[in-house]
C-alpha positions in Angstrom: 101.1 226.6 -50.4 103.9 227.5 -47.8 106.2 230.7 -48.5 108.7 228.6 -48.4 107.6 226.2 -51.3 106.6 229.5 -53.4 110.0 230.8 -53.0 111.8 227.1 -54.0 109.0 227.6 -57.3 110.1 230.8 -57.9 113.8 230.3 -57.7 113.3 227.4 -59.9 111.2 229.2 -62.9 114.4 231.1 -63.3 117.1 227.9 -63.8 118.0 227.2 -67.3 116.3 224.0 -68.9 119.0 221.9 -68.1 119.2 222.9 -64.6 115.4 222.4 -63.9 115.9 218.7 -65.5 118.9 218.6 -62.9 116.6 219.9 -60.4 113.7 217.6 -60.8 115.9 214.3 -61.1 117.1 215.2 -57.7 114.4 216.1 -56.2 112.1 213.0 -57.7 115.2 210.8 -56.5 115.0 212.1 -53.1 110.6 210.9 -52.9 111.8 207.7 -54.3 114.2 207.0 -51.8 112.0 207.7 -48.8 114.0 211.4 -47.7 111.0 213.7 -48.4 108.3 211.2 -46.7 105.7 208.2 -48.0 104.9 209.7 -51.8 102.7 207.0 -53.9 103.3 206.2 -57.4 100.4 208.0 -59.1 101.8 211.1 -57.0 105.4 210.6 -58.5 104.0 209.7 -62.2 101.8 212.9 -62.2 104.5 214.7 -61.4 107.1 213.4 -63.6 104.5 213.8 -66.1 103.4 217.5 -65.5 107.3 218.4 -66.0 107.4 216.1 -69.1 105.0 217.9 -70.9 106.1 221.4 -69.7 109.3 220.5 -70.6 107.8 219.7 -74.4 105.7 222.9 -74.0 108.9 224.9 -74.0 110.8 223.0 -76.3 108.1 222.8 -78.5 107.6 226.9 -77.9 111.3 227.3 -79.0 111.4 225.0 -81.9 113.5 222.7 -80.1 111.3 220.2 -80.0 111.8 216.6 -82.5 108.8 214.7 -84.2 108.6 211.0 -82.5 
């Protein structure tokens, strides 16, 4: 890992919820659209899945979190 990507991490561990799920949306956008180079779909899903469940983690750590 790059200094560079360990800094973005770090800066982004200390946005609020809602400004990591702004984050991510942008940034997953971005793949999908071809700007940050050829990303395949499992690479996109385990992604977008990693941050789903973190996201439930937290939520779930803060009794924020709703039965389905």
């Amino acid at each position: 890992m790059t200094s560079a990507v360990r800094d973005l991490l770090r800066s982004f561990q200390s946005l609020s919820d809602a400004e990591k799920h702004e984050a991510a949306s942008l940034l997953l956008r971005q793949v999908v659209q071809g700007e940050a180079g050829d990303v395949g779909d499992d690479a996109l899903v385990a992604v977008a899945e990693e941050l789903f469940f973190d996201l439930d983690a937290r939520e779930a750590g803060d009794g924020q979190s709703s039965p389905r």
